[in-house]
C-alpha positions in Angstrom: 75.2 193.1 88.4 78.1 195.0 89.3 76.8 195.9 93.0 76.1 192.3 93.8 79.6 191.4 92.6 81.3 194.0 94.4 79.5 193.1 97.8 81.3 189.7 97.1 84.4 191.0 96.9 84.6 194.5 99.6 82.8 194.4 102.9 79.6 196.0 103.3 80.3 199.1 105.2 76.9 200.6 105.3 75.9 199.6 108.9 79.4 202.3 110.0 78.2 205.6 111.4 78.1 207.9 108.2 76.7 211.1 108.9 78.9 214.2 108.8 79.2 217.4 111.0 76.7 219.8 110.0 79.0 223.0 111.1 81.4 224.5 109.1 84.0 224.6 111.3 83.3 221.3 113.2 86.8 219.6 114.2 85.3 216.2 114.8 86.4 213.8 112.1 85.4 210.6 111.2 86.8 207.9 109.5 86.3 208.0 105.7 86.6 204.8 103.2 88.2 207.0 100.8 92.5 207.7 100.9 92.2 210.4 98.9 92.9 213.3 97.5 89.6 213.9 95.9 89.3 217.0 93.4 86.0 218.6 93.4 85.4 220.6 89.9 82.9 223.5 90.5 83.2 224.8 93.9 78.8 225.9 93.3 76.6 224.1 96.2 77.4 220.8 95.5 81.1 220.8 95.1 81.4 223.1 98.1 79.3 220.5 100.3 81.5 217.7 99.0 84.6 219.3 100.1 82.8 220.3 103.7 81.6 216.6 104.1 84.9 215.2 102.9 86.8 217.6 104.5 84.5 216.4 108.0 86.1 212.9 106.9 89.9 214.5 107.2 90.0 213.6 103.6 92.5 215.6 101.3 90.5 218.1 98.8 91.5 220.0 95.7 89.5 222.6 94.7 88.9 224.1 91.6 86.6 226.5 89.2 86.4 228.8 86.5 86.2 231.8 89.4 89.3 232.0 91.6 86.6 234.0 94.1 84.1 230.8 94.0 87.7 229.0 95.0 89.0 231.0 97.8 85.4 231.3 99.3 85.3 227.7 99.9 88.6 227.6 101.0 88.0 230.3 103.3 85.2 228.1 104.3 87.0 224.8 105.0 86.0 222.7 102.1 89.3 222.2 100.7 92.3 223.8 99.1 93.9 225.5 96.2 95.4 223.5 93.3 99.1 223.1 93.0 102.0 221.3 91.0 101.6 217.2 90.9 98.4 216.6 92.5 97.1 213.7 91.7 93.6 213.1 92.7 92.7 209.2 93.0 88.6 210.7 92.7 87.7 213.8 90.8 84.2 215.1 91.3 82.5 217.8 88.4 80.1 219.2 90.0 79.6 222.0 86.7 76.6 223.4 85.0 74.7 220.8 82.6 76.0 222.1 79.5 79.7 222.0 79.9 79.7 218.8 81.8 80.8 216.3 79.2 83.6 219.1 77.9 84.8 219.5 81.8 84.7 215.4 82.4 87.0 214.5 79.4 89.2 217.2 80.0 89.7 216.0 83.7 89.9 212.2 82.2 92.8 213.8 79.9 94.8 215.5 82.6 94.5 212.9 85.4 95.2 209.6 83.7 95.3 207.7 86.8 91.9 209.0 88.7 88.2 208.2 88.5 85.7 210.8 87.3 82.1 211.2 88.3 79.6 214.3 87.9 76.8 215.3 89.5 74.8 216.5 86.7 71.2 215.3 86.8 71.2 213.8 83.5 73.3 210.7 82.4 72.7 209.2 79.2 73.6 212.5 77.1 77.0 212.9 79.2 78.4 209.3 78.4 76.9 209.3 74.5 79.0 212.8 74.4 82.4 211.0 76.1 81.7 208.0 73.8 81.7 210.7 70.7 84.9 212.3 71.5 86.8 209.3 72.3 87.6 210.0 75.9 88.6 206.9 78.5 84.8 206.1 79.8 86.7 203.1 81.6 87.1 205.6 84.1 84.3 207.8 84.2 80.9 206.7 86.1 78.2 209.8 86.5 76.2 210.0 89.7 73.3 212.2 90.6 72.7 213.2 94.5 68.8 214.0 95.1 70.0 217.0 97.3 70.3 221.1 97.0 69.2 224.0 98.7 67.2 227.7 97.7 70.5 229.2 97.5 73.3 228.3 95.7 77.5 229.4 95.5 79.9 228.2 97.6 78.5 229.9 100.5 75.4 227.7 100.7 77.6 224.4 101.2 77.0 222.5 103.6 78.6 219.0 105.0 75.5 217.2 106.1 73.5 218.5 102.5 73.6 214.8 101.3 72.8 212.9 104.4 69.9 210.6 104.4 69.2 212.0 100.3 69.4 209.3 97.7 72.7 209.2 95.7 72.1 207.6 92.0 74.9 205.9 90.2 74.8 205.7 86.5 76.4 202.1 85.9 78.0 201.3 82.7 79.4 198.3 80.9 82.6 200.5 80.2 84.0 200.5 84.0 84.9 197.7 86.2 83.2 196.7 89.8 86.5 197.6 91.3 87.3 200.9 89.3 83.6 202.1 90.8 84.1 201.0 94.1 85.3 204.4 94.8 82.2 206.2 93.5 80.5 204.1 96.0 82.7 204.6 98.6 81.8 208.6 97.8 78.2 208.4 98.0 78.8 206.5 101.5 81.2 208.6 103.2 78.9 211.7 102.5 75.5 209.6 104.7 73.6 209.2 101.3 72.0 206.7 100.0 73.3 204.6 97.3 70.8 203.8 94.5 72.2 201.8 91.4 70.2 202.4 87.8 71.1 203.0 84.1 71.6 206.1 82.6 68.6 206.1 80.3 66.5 204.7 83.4 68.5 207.7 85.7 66.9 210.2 83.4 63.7 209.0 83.1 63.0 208.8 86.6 64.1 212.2 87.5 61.9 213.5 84.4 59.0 212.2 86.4 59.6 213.4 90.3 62.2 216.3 89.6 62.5 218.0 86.0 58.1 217.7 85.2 57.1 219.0 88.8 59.5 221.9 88.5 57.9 223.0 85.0 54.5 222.3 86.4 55.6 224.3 89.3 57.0 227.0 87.3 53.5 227.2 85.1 51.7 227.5 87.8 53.4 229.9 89.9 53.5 232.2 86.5 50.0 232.1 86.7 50.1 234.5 89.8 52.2 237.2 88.0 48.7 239.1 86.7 46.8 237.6 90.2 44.9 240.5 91.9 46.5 241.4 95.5 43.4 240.2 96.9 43.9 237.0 95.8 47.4 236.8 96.9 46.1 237.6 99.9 44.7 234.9 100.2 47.2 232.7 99.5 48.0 229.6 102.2 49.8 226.6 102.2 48.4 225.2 98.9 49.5 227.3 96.7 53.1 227.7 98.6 53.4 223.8 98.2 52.4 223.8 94.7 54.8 226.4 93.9 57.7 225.9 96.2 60.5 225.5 93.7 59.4 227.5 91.1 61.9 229.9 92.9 64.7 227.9 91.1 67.3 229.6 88.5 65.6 229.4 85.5 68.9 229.2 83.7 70.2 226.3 85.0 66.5 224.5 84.3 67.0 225.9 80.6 70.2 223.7 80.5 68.7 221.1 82.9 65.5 220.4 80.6 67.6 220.8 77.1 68.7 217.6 78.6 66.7 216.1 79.3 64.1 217.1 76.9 62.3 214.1 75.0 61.5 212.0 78.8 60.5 215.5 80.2 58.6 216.3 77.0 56.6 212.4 77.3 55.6 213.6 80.6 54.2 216.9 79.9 52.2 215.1 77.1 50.4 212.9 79.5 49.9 215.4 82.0 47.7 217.7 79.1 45.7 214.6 78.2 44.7 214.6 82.2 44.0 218.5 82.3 42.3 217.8 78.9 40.1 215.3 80.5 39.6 217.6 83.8 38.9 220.4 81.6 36.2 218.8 79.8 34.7 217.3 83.2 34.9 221.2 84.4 33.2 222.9 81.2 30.1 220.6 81.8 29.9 219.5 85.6 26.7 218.5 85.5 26.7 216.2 82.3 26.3 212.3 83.0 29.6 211.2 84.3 31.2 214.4 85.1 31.4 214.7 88.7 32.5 210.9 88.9 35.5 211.5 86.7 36.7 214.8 88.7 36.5 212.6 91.4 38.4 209.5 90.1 41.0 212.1 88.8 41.5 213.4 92.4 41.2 210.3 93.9 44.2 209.1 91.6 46.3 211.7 93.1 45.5 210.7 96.7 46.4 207.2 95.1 49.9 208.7 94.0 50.9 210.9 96.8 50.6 207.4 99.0 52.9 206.1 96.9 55.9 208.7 98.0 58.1 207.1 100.2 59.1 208.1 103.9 58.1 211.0 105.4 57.2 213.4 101.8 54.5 211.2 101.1 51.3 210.1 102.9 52.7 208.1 105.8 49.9 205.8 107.8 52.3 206.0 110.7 52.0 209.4 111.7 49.0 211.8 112.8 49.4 215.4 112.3 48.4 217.9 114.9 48.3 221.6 114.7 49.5 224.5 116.7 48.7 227.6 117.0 52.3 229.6 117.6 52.2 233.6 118.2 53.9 235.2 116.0 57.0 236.4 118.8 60.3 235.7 118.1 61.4 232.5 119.8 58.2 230.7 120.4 58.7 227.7 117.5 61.9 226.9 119.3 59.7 226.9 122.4 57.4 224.7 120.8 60.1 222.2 119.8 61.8 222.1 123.0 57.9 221.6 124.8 57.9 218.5 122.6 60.9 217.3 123.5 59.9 217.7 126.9 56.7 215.7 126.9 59.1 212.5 124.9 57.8 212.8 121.7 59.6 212.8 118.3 58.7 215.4 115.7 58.7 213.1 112.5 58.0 216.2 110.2 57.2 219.8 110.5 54.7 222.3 108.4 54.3 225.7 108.9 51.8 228.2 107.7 51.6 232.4 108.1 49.0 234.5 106.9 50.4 237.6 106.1 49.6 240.2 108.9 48.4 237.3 111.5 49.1 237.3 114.6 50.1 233.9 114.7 50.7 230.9 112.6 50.1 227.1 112.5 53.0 224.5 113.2 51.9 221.1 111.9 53.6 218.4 113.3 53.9 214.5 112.7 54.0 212.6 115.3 53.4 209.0 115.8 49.3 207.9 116.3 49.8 206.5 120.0 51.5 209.9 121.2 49.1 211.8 120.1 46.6 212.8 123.1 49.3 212.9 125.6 50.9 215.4 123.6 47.5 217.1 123.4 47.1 217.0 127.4 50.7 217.9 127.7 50.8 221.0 125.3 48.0 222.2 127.2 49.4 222.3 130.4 52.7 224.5 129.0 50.0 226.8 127.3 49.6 225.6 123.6 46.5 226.6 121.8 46.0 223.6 119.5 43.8 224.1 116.4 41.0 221.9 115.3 
């Protein structure tokens, strides 16, 4: 594997501090693995994040897009600067819409015949058959795929810490060399992620299954509430703002996104009918023999999946949640927070829920099981209503 042979060959740097200013303007600067310069392609969310975390790093970045604007934004911003004469990137990084990503990666492999090229489109397997077809040096071009973005997007979202802690996938290849990928690698590090190594077609088919299926799911759903009465959107809590949390996304970059990706996202759709089939049948008759066993092996199932999440997204046995009550005034979360803080305990993970017209709303917070009733005892005495 080409991982275990690189660890052979370059230290393992992973245990060095990698996270990266948050602020904008931050002057702090850490040491980065990469020389540089790197050229990001796309100055969107992504590239504009790169160039912040890089630029964090004191590394050199290039900048450039279609849109001089989207270019003098995120210089404006700090992430990097113009073009000029004779650069010669020793990383370039498309960070392009889906659909032009394979036309923007050879042209880059063209004009930079001495750099690496990686993407961050989140499908792999059609962008190297399309490099393959067209001829274009695949020696050095490795795709990537950060698990990271935002509800906005432009270069005015970026953000330098928007990769840290997120996994990072790279899309090995037999067509590049350990060493020519090392600086992919060394990418993914310098920006806090986490490096995770898989195939292309493997790449795809795992973000067909946690990213590209939940958002059409998502999407269905949330369509449902176009023609909902306002009485029932009154109603609405945190179920239904879960369930429908990204089906805010830009439908035009999904269209590109799933035309991708479409046969692994297509599989999954398939199986999830055959389990609303089954649901539906188990609904239309709830009290036939067998029924109410099989709506609740089906929901069982799901507790059974949602386990399976890892860290802090899924069902963690580590924490205990505990609810707050928090008037609805300005200030009085980051009152909450800093009461926490106070009484020594950590806040492993945060959920927060507003009724429309409430008076006040409920804070979920994780916390660790043994904290718990001190927390309790200690909220009370600063004033905190706690519910349930």
């Amino acid at each position: 594997m080409r991982r275990a042979r690189r660890e052979q060959a370059v230290p393992d740097r992973r245990d060095e501090a990698s996270a990266v200013p948050a602020e904008r303007g931050s002057t702090h600067v850490v040491e980065s693995r990469l020389t540089g310069p790197v050229r990001v392609v796309g100055v969107g969310l992504l590239g504009t994040s790169i160039g912040l975390g890089l630029r964090a790093r004191g590394v050199e970045v290039i900048l450039a897009d279609a849109s001089p604007t989207h270019v003098a934004i995120a210089v404006d911003y700090g992430a990097g600067r113009a073009p000029a004469a004779g650069d010669e990137p020793e990383l370039v990084v498309v960070c392009v819409p889906p659909d032009v990503t394979a036309d923007v990666v050879a042209a880059e492999l063209a004009a930079f015949p001495n750099a690496i090229v990686t993407d961050v489109a989140s499908v792999k397997a059609p962008i190297l058959a399309a490099l393959r077809e067209r001829g274009a040096d695949v020696s050095r071009y490795l795709g990537s795929h950060p698990m990271a973005g935002r509800e906005r997007g432009g270069p005015m979202a970026g953000r330098a810490d928007l990769f840290v802690g997120r996994p990072w996938v790279v899309a090995a290849h037999e067509d590049i060399s350990y060493r020519r990928a090392a600086i992919v690698d060394d990418l993914i590090l310098d920006l806090g992620a986490t490096l995770i190594e898989m195939t292309p077609e493997a790449q795809d088919l795992a973000v067909a299954i946690v990213s590209h299926t939940p958002q059409v799911v998502s999407s269905l759903m949330a369509r449902r509430l176009v023609d909902a009465p306002e009485s029932a959107l009154g109603l609405a809590g945190g179920g239904v703002r879960d369930v429908t949390r990204v089906a805010a996304s830009d439908p035009g970059l999904w269209v590109q996104i799933l035309g991708a990706n479409a046969p692994a996202v297509a599989e999954q759709l398939r199986a999830f009918r055959d389990d609303l089939d089954r649901f539906i049948e188990a609904l239309d008759d709830p009290a036939a023999p067998g029924a109410r066993r099989r709506i609740a092996e089906e929901l069982a199932g799901g507790n059974t999946g949602v386990e399976r999440l890892p860290g802090k997204h899924g069902v963690d046995r580590r924490f205990v949640a505990l609810t707050v009550m928090v008037d609805d005034r300005p200030g009085q979360l980051a009152r909450l927070f800093e009461d926490v803080g106070a009484a020594g305990v950590n806040i492993e993970d945060l959920r927060l829920e507003h009724s429309p017209g409430a008076q006040i709303g409920l804070a979920e917070i994780a916390i660790v099981p043994e904290a718990r009733e001190r927390l309790i005892e200690e909220l009370a005495v600063r004033g905190w209503r706690i519910a349930g």
